[in-house]
C-alpha positions in Angstrom: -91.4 111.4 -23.3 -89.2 114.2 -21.7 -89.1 115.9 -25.1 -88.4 119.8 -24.6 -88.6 123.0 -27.2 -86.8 125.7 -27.0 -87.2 128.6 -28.9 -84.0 130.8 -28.9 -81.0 130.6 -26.5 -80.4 127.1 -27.4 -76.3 127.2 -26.6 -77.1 129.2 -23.4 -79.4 126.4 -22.5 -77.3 123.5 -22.9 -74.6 124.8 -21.2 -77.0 125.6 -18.1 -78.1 122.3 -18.1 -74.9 120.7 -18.6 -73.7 122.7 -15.1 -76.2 121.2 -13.4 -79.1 123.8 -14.0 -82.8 123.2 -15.0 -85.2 124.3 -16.9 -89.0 125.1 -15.7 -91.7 124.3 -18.7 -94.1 127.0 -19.7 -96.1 124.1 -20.6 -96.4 120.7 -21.6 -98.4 118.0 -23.3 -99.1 115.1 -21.3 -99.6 112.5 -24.0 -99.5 108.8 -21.5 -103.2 108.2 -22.7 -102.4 107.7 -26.5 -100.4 104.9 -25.3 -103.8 103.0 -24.4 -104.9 103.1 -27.5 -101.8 103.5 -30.2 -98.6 101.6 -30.6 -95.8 101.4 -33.1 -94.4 98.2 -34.4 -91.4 100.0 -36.4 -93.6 100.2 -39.5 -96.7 101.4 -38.7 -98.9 103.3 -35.7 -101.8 101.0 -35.1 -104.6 101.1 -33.3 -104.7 98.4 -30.3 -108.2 98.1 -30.1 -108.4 96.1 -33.9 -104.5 96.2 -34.9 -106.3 98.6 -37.5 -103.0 100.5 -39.3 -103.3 104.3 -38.7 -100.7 105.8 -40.9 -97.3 104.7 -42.0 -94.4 105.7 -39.7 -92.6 108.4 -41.8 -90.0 109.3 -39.4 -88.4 106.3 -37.9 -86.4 108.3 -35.3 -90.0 109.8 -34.0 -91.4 106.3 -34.1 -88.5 104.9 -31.4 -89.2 108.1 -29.2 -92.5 107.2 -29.0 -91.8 103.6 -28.1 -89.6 104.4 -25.6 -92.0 107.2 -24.5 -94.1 103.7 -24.0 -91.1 101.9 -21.8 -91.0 104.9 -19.5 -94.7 104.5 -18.4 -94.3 100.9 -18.5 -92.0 101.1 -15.8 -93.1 104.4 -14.0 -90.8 107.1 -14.7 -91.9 110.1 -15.8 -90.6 114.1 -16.2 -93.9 115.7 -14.7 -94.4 116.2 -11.1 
């Protein structure tokens, strides 16, 4: 999804990026596979296997993330190396 947390030195970091600087992850979470077996129809997370409902989404902004976190694997674009 190219989601990023940054704990502390949040205006510092903006500004760095906005210059034209980067950032180098400590880590990340690598979550394509879920894709293969979850998607989100606005509503709901479902399962793709039986169109079995999961949960509820709760967060509607989270569930377009991951949607479009679906769209960027679709078409091959993606923030790890």
């Amino acid at each position: 999804m190219g989601i990023a947390w940054v704990n502390g030195g949040n205006h510092s970091i903006t500004m760095g990026i906005v210059q034209g600087g980067e950032l180098e992850p400590e880590y990340y979470y690598d979550i394509s596979e879920v894709y293969k077996y979850v998607y989100c129809d606005g509503e709901n997370f479902i399962r793709t296997e039986d169109n079995k409902v999961i949960a509820k989404v709760t967060n509607v902004e989270f569930a377009a993330i991951f949607e479009i976190g679906r769209l960027l694997i679709e078409k091959g674009m993606s923030f790890i190396d």
